[in-house]
Structures are given as C-alpha cells and as structure tokens.
N, C-alpha and C positions, 0 to 999 in steps of 0.2 A: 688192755691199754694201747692206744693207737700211737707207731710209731713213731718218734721225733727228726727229723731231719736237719743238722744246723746247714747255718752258710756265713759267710764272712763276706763282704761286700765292700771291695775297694775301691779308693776314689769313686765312691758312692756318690757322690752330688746330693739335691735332693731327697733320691731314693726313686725314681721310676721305675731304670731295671729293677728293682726287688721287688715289686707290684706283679712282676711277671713270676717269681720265686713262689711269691706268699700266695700265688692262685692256687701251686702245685704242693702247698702244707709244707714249703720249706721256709723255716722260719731264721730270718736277719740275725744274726746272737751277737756279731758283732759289724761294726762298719768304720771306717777311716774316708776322712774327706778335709781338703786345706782350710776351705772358704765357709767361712762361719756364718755366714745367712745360710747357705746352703743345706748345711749341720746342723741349724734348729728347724729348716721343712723336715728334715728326715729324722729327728727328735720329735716332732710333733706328728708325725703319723707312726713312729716305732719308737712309742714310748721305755719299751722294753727290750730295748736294744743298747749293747756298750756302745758308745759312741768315742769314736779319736777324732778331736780335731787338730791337723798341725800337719807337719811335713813327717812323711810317710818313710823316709831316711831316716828319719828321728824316732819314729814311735815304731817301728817294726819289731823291736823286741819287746817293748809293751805290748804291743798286742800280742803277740806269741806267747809271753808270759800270762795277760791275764788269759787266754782263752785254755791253755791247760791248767789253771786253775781252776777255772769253772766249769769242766767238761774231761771224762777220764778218755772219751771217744775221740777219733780225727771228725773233721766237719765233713758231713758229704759235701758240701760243694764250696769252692770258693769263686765271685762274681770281679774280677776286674778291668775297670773300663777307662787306664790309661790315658790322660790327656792327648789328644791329637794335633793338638795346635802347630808342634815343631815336627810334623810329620808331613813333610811337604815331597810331594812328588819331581820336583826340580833336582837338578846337581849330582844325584848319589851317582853316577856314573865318575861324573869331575872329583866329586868327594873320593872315591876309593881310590882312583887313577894317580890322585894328590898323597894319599896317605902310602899307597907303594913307591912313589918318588922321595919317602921322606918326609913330608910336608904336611903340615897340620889343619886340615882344611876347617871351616868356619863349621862349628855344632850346635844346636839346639840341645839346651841338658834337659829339657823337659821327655826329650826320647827316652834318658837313660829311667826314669820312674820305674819300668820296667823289672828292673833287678831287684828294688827293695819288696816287688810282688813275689816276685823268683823267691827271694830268700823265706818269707812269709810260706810260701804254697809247699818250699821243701823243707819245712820244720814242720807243719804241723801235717804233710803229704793227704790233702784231701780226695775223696774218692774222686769226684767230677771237678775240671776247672776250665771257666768259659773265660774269651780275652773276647771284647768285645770294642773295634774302634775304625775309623775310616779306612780305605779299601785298600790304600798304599802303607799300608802299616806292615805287609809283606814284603816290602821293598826299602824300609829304611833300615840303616843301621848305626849302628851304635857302639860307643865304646865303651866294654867289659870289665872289671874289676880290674884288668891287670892292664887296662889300657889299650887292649888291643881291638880293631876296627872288625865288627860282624856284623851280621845280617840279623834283626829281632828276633824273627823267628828262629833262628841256628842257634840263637844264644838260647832257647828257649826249651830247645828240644835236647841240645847238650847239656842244661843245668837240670831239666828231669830226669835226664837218665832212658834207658829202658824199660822202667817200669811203668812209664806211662805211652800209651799211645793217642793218635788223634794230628790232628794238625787245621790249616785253615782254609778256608774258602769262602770266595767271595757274594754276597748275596743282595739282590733288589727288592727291598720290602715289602715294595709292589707286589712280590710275586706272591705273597704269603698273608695276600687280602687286606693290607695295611694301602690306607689309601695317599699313598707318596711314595716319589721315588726317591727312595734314600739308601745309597748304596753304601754297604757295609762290609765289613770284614769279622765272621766271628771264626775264631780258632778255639775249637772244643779237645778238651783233654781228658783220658779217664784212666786211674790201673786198677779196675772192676775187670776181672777176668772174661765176663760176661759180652762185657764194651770189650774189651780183646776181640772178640772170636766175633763181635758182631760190625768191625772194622775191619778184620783182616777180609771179610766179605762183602761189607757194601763200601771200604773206604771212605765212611763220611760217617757222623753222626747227627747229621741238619733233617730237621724233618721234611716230607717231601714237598713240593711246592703246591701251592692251591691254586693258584690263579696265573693268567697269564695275558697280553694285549688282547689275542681274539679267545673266546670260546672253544672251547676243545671237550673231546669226551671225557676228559678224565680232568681238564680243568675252566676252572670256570673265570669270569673274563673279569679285569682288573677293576677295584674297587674303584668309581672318579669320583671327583668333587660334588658333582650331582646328587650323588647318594647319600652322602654324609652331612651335607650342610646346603642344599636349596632352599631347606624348609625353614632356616633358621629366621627372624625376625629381622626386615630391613635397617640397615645402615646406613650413614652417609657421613664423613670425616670433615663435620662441620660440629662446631659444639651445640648442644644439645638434640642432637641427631645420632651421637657418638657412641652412646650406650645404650642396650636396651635395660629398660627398670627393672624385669622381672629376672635378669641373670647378669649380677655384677664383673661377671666374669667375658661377656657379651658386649665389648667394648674395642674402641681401637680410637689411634691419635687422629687428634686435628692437624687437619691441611691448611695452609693458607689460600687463597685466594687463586693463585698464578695454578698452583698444582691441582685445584679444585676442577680448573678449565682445563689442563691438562686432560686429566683423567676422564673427565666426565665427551669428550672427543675419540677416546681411547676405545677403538672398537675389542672384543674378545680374541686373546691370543694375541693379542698385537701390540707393539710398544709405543709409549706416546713421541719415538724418535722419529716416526714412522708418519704422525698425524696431519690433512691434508686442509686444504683448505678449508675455511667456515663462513668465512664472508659469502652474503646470499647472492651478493652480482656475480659473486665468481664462482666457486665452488669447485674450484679445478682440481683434480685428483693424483693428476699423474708428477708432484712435484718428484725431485729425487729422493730415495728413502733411505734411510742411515746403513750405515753396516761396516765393516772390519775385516782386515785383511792381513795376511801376513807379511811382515816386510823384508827384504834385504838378510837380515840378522834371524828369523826365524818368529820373531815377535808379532805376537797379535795387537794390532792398531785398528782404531775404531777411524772410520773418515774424519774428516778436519774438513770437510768441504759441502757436509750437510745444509741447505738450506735452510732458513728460519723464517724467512719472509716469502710468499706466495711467488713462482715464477713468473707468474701470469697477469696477478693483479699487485704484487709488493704489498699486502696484507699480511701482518702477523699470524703466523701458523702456534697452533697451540702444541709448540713442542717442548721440549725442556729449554732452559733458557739462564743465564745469570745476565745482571746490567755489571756495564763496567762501574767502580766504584768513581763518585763525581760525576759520571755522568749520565745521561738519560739511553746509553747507546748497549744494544743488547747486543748477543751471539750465542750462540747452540751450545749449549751445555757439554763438557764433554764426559764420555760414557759412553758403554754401550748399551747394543739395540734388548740385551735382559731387564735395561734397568726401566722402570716405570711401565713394565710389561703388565698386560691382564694375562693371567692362568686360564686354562681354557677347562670347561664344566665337563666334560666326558673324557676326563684324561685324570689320573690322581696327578696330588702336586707336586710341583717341583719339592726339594729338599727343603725342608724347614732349616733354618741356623737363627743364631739368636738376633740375628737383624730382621726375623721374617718381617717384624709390623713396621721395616721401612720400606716408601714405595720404591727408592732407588736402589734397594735390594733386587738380586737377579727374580726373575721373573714371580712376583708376590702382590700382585695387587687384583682382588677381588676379578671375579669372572664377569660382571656384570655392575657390579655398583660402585662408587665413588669412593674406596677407601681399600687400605689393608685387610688383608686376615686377620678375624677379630683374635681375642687371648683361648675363646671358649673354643673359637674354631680350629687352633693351635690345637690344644687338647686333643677334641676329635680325631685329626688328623692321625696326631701321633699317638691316637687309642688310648691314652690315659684317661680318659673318660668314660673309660670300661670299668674303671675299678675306681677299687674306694680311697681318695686320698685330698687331703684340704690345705686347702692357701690360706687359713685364717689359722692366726694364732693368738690366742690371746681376745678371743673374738674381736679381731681386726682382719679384713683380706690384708696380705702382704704387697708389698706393693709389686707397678707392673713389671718393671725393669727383673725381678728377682723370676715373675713367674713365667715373662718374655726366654728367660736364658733357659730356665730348668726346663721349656719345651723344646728348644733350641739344640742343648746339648745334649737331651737322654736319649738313648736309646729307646723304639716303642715298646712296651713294656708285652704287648700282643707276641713278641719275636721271640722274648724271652721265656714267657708263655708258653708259645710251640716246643722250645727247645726242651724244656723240662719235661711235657708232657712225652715227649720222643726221649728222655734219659730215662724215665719210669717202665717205658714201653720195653726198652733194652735192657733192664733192670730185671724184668717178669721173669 
C-alpha cells in the first residue's frame, strides 16, 4: 500500500498552492480560509477535504482537535500563505524607533495571523512547514502574545524552538521557468533529521534555479510572454470581440471608446503617457514624455506638466486624459508612466495582482493587441493551467471578479511543485 502523506493548508484561498502539494501525492486533509467564495473553489475541487471557514484565531483549536481525531499521525507538511496586504515595506524603521520611545506606532493586525499558524504548526509539530508571502515579509514585525514588538521571522523561529530548522529566502519566479516576475518570499522549515544534516550543508532547501535572463550552461533562459500565449486566439476590448467562444475562460473587459484610442496608439513596452502625435499633417514625435521624480521629501511624483495636446500642431494626443466635470475641457490624467503600459513579448510578465485585467494597472496591457490579459492568459502565466482544477460549480463558470483574485493572490502552484519535489529528494 502506497504511502499517505497529509498536509493542512492555511489561509488556503482558493486552493492553487495545494495543486503544487497534490502533484507530489500530498494530499489537503484539512484547510482554513475567511472568504467564503473562496472556500467553496477549494470545496469543489477537494471535495475531500475538512474545510474551516471563519477567522483562523477562532477555529485554531478546532482544527487542531478535529485533525488528531482523524489521524493518529503528525501531517508531513503544513502550507501557510499568510495575507500580505498589512506587509508594507514603509515605516518599520519609524515603527520600532517609536515603540523603544514608548510610543505605540500605527499596526496592521492582519500581520499578527501569523501566530494563530504558530500555535497550529506547534500542536500538531509537522515534519515540513512552508510560509509562503511577499518578499518584505522578513522585514515586518509584529506584536507577540505578550505584546511585545519582533521581527516575523524571530518570532517564528523562537516559537519552533530547536527542533526545527530552515529559515527564508527571497526568490523570482522567473527563475524557476514560471513565466513572471513575481517576487516572493518562501521560508521552509523542517525537524526531519535528514533536512537537518542536508541544511547544515547547503543552507537552503529551495530547489536550484532553472532559468535565468540569458542563457547559460547550466540554465536556460527566462520563460516570455511569447511562449506561453502568442498563439492564443485574437482579442480586442470591444464587446463582441471580448471573448473567444471556444474558451469561456479566454476573455477580458470592455473599454470605452477614449481608452480604445489610447491603447490601440500604444506602441510595445510603452505607456499610452508616452503617446505622440496622430494627426496625419503633423505627426510630430518628439512631444514631452511622462515621468516621475523624486521630490524634496523623498517622494516619488509623477510630472504635472505632461503635455496632452501636440506641441507642434495643438492636436489632441491620445493619452490618458479625464474632462473636467461641466465642462468640455480636458487635462492629462494623473499616474504613472506603468499605468496603461503594453508588456513587452520576450520578457515574462510583470507580477500579476488582482487588478491585472485593469489597464491602469502597473504595466498589464496585452504586448500587441487592444486589451488586458485575458482570465485564461492569467492562468497560464501563473501555471495553474498545468493542473487540474475548475471555476464551475454547479455547472456554472463562477464569476470573473472571484477567478480575477484567485489568479491574483495565489501563489504559482509550479513553485510549490518544485519545492516538494526538492523535500522528497531530501527525504530519500
């Protein structure tokens, strides 16, 4: 009889990392997640899975209870992926400086989630446990049961104890043939004796990397947009042009009118702040081009002094633009030179986040054609489209906004993939 492997999978969302677990026969036995759309995608493709939905402060000794009821074993591995949102790279220098003056500086409590994983991971002490969340996530900190101001990871590695080792490092997804650049934070942990003696030697348990910008002998060169989605079925963010019939999935929103011109001006790689004359008497090129700077205070400011109308001839430039309200009189939108940017085809993409299918999203608007990243090209990207998993429930697709985020926030399920296959290899 072939081995069982459990895993517990916290603030699971969805379920994409677990796609990378269930490649490697580690099967979900239990999971916890707030957001109740979320918790029926990950219900309906792990049918067989206990599912917690609620606050994870509240159900952490339910889940601890029922899982030693239903397993006399610890789980190999536990998956937790942490909200990131109040993990903001600003302040913690001011924030600590504040808190040794006494002073109680402003906190996101969405940091502290953390602990109630802590408390989880040292009841039921799993063989492997992956933390997996944005890059600054080794830089925030947090205040501890007893109130006192630490560093995530300090708190992390003081509440295992000894008995586990491992810690984190930062990684580009890019590298590891995932075609985006989405930089990540995983901190791997293990008290597998084995992962002992096979850390006190390589320090790291990350598998090695596969790819890289150029070519190399030993790595081969970054997956781009090219490879993964040229071949996909033309678009164009006009309705009935918006989806393709044959993959419901193969879709993305209508533009209006102003932004249609925008974009369709918008050379590759380039932002429509940027876009130059159109008028055929004119055509003048060299007007001024958007951009940002930092000011006085340290702050990145975008120009205020962008032009919108042709230097040359006073033709409206097809740039970004709002009218003032009542009247007919326009001005340059403001934002920066990322937003209504083209991505460029022989470069993987920028980071997906859950606003990719907007075009004033930092640099997310199709390499070539008039429209967003479609839903299906999300997938792709973020490689869930390697494995097997469905937005219909109920034979209904779910709708987009739900499958816009779950590409948005998960982790590529490929990374997870690697890692597991690299904890077996340690394991042998």
């Amino acid at each position: 009889m072939a081995k069982t492997y459990n895993a517990i999978s916290l603030f699971s969302s969805s379920g994409i990392g677990d796609l990378g677990l269930h490649a490697n026969g580690i099967n979900t036995v239990t999971a916890c997640e707030i957001i109740e759309e979320r918790m029926a995608l990950f219900k309906n493709n792990n049918p067989n899975t206990k599912c917690f939905c609620g606050d994870i402060w509240k159900l952490e000794k339910d889940i601890i209870d029922d899982y030693n009821e239903r397993f006399s074993e610890n789980p190999f591995l536990i998956l937790a992926t942490p909200p990131c949102q109040g993990m903001s790279p600003n302040g913690m220098g001011k924030m600590l400086s504040d808190y040794r003056k006494g002073l109680r500086p402003k906190y996101d409590e969405r940091n502290r989630l953390i602990i109630p994983a802590i408390h989880i991971i040292k009841a039921l002490q799993p063989k492997w446990i992956i933390f997996e969340n944005v890059a600054n996530m080794e830089n925030t900190l947090i205040y501890d049961e007893n109130d006192e101001l630490i560093n995530i990871i300090d708190y992390g590695r003081r509440e295992l104890g000894k008995d586990y080792v491992g810690g984190p490092q930062v990684i580009d997804c890019a590298d590891y043939g995932i075609p985006e650049h989405r930089v990540r934070l995983l901190t791997i942990f293990s008290k597998s004796e084995k992962a002992r003696q096979y850390y006190e030697k390589n320090r790291s348990f990350l598998p090695e990397k596969t790819h890289s910008q150029e070519r190399t002998l030993f790595l081969k060169k970054w997956v781009t947009l090219r490879d993964v989605i040229s071949g996909l079925p033309v678009l164009r963010a006009e309705k009935g042009q918006n989806i393709d019939k044959k993959n419901s999935l193969h879709k993305v929103p209508v533009l209006d009118e102003k932004k249609l011109w925008w974009l369709d001006n918008t050379p590759e790689g380039n932002t429509a702040f940027n876009n130059q004359c159109v008028n055929p008497k004119c055509g003048y090129q060299g007007n001024k081009l958007h951009g940002a700077k930092h000011n006085e205070e340290g702050i990145n400011k975008y120009n205020e002094d962008t032009p919108l109308y042709c230097e040359k001839c006073g033709s409206l430039l097809p740039r970004p633009y709002v009218e003032e309200k009542g009247t007919e009189e326009k001005r340059i939108m403001k934002g920066f030179t990322s937003a209504y940017k083209r991505m460029t085809w022989d470069e993987p993409a920028s980071t997906l986040t859950q606003n990719f299918q907007y075009a004033c999203s930092d640099n997310k608007v199709h390499p070539s054609q008039t429209r967003v990243l479609s839903l299906w090209e999300g997938l792709i990207i973020q490689t869930i489209s390697a494995y097997p998993y469905s937005f219909v429930i109920n034979g209904k697709q779910v709708k987009d906004g739900l499958i816009r985020d779950t590409i948005g926030e998960s982790v590529p399920p490929k990374i997870i993939d690697m890692v597991c296959k690299k904890i077996f290899e340690i394991e042998v």
